[in-house]
N, C-alpha and C positions, 0 to 999 in steps of 0.2 A: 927665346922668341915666342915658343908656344905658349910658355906660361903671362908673356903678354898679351896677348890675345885676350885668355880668360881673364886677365884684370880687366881689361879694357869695356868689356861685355858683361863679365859678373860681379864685377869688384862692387860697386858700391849703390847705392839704388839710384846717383843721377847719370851713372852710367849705363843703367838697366832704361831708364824712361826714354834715354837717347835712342834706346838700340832699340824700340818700341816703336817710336814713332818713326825711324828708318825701316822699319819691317811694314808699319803701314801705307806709306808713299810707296814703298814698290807692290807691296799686295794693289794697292789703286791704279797704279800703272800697268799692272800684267794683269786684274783684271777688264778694266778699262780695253784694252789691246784685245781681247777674247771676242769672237763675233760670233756668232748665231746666226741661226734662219728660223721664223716665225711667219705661221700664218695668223691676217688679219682680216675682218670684213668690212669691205669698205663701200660705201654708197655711191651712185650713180648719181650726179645731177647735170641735166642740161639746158642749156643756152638756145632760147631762140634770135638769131640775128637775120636783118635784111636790108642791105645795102650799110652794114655795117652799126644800124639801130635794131636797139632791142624791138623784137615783134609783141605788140601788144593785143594782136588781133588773132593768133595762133599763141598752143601749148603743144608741149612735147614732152612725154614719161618713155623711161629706158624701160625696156624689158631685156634680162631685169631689173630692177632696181640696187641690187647689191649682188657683187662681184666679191673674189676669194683672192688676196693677195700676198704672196711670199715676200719678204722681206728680208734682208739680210744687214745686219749692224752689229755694234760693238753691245756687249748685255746692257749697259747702263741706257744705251739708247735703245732699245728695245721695252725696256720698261718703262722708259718715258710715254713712247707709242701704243701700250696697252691702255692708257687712260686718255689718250684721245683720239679725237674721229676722223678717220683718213676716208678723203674723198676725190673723186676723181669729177672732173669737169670740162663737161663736151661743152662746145659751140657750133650750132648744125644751121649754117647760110642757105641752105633748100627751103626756100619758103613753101614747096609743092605739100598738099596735104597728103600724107599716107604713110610708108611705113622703108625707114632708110638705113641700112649695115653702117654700124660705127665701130670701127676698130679702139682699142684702148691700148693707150702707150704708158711708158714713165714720165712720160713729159706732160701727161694730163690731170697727175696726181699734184693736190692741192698741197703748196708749202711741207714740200718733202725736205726732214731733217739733211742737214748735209752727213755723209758719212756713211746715207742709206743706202742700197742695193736694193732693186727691183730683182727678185729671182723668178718669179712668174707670178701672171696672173688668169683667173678663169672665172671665166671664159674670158677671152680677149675682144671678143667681138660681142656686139649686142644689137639689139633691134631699138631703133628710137620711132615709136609712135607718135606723129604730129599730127596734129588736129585742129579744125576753126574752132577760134574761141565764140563764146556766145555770152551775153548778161540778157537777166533772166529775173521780175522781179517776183519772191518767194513769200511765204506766209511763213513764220514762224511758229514752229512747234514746241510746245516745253515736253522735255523727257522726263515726267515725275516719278519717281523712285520707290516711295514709302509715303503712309499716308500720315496725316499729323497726330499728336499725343492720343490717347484711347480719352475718348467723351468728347474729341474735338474734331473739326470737316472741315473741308475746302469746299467754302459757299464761291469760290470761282477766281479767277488771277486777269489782269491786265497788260497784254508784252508792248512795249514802246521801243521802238516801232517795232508793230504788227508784221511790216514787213518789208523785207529788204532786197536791194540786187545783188544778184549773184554774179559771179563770171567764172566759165569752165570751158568745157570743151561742149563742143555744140551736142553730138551726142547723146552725152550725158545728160548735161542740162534742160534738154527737151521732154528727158522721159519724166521729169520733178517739178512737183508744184510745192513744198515743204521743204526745211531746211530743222535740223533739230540743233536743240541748246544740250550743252553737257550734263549730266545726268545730275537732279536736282534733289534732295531728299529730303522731305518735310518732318523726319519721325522726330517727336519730342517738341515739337514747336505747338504752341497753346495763345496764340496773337497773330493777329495780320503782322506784317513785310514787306519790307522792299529790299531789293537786292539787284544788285547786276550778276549776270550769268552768259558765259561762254558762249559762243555759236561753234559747234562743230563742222566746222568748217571741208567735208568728206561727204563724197555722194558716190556709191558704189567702191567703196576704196580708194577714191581718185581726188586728190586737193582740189578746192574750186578756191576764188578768192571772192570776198564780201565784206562786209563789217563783224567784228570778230565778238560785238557785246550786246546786247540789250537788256533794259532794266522791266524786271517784272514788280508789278506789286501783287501781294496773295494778298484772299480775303482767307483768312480763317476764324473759326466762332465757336462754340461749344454748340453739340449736337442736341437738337430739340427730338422729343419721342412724345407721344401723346398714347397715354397709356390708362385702363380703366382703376378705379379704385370706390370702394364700398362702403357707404357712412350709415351711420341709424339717422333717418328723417325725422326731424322735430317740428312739432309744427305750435308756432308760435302766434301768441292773443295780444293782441291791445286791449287796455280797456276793461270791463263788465263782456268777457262773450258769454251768452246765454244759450248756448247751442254745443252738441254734442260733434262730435268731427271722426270721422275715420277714412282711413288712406283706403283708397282699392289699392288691389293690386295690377301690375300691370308689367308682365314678361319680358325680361330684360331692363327694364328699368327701375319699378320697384317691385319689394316681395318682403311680405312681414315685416313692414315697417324700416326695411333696409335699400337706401336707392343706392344707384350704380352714376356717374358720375364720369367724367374725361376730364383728365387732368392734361395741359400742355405746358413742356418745358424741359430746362436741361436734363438730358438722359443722368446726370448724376444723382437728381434728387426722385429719379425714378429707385433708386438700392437705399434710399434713407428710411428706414425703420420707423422711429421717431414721427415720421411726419403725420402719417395717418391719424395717430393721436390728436393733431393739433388742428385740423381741418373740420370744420361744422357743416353741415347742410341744413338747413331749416325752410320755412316757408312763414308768408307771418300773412294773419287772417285778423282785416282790422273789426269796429262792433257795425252792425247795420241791423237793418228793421229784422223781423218777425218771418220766415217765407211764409206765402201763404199755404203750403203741401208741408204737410208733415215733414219730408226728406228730397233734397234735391242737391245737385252736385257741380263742384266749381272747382274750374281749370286753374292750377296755380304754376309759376315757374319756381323752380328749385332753385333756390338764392344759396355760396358757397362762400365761407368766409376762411380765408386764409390768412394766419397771422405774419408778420413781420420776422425773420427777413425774406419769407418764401413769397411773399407777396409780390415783390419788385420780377420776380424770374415765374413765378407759377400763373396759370388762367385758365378759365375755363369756359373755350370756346363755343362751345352749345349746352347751354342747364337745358337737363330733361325738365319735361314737363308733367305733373302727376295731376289724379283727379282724386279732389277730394268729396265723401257723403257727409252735409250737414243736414241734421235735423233736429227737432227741438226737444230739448232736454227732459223727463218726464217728471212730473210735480210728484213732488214728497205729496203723501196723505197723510 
């Protein structure tokens, strides 16, 4: 008899897989059978009712908000309940505004698995704060984060709509004239936008309700600098000139022959090396009569020629002005 058995069990390998998956059904059965007690955290939410319709003109928040609940189940259902949210859900018929003791039972616990044990919870009681509600219309605020790529700005943004109603608790609501958008981050962006963005929907810690979007468009642009930069002044003839020309000088603007100059335009081509090379300043002095004074002097604007393609992005909002001494040339003997 005994050595039937071990046929039975060892003999052969489909007698081994049999006795395999009979050792697994009852392993699942006895562990299945096995219960526990586990603590969980579970949220507070409640119900305003009044004459058995929801109140839309009153809110009410638990303190606290989440409570510590033991629970008792078989392991397998217990680990079902670590991955989701157990809540418990008051209904408070007191339309009075102020502050009312709510006991918590098992029976307030939302879609409690069957099988499950309440072994305690804490606190068992809580305070439910009720309040007038209030709407409240708000400006909208962007929360910007970071500013856009290095050489680029935000020339300004547009929120649609500007501005919305709020509803909370009266309160709260009263002490706010802003409402903020979810935190927005511009770094690496080098182009205007439009986008939709969140309303953060929390004033003082406290949900309020409103419209949950608005659409921003950003202006962004590459950053303009106006910066000085230094050319040899040349000064240029039409024509037969029969007269001798020399530059004053004059502090700050020119000096031996070298003016100073403002450049406007994208901060990039402010680090370009190169450039300076390809930039002229001149003045051009057309022919005219004879002066009657040996030497006399004429106001000219400093003309600035910039080549292609810095022309489209570079300018140069104020050309100084230099003086120049003309007098006549003195005869060969």
């Amino acid at each position: 008899m005994k050595q039937g058995w071990k046929k039975a069990i060892f003999g052969d390998a489909k007698n081994k897989a049999v006795a395999l998956i009979f050792a697994l059904i009852i392993w699942v059965v006895v562990y299945g059978s096995i219960t526990e007690s586990d603590t969980f955290e579970a949220r507070v939410l409640v119900t305003m009712r009044v004459d058995g319709r929801l109140a839309t003109n009153l809110s009410a928040e638990a303190d606290p908000p989440k409570v510590k609940v033991v629970l008792r189940a078989p392991v397998v259902v217990l680990e079902k309940l670590r991955y989701e949210a157990i809540k418990f859900r008051c209904v408070i018929n007191d339309p009075r505004v102020g502050t009312h003791p709510v006991a918590l039972s098992e029976g307030d616990i939302e879609n409690l698995l069957s099988g499950v044990r309440v072994v305690d919870i804490s606190p068992d009681q809580i305070q439910v704060h009720v309040t007038r509600q209030k709407t409240k219309k708000m400006r909208v605020k962007t929360n910007i984060q970071s500013n856009p790529a290095e050489g680029f700005e935000l020339r300004g943004h547009t929120i649609t709509p500007s501005e919305i109603d709020i509803t909370g608790p009266q309160e709260i609501i009263k002490l706010h004239g802003d409402i903020e958008t979810a935190p927005i981050e511009l770094q690496d962006r080098r182009e205007s936008f439009s986008a939709d963005f969140d309303i953060v929907l929390m004033l003082d810690g406290i949900a309020v309700q409103g419209r949950r979007q608005v659409r921003i468009d950003f202006d962004i642009a590459e950053q303009n600098a106006t910066w000085p930069v230094k050319l040899p002044l040349h000064v240029m003839t039409l024509g037969d000139y029969a007269y001798d020309v020399k530059i004053e000088d004059k502090p700050g603007v020119v000096e031996n022959g070298i003016v100073t100059i403002m450049l406007q335009g994208p901060r990039r081509l402010q680090l370009d090396k190169k450039l300076i090379g390809k930039i002229r300043a001149f003045v051009v002095l057309s022919p005219e009569g004879k002066p009657d004074s040996m030497v006399y002097g004429k106001s000219l604007n400093v003309r600035v020629f910039i080549p292609p393609p810095y022309d489209r992005d570079l300018s140069v909002p104020h050309p100084p002005t230099i003086w120049l001494k003309i007098f006549s040339k003195k005869k060969e003997k």
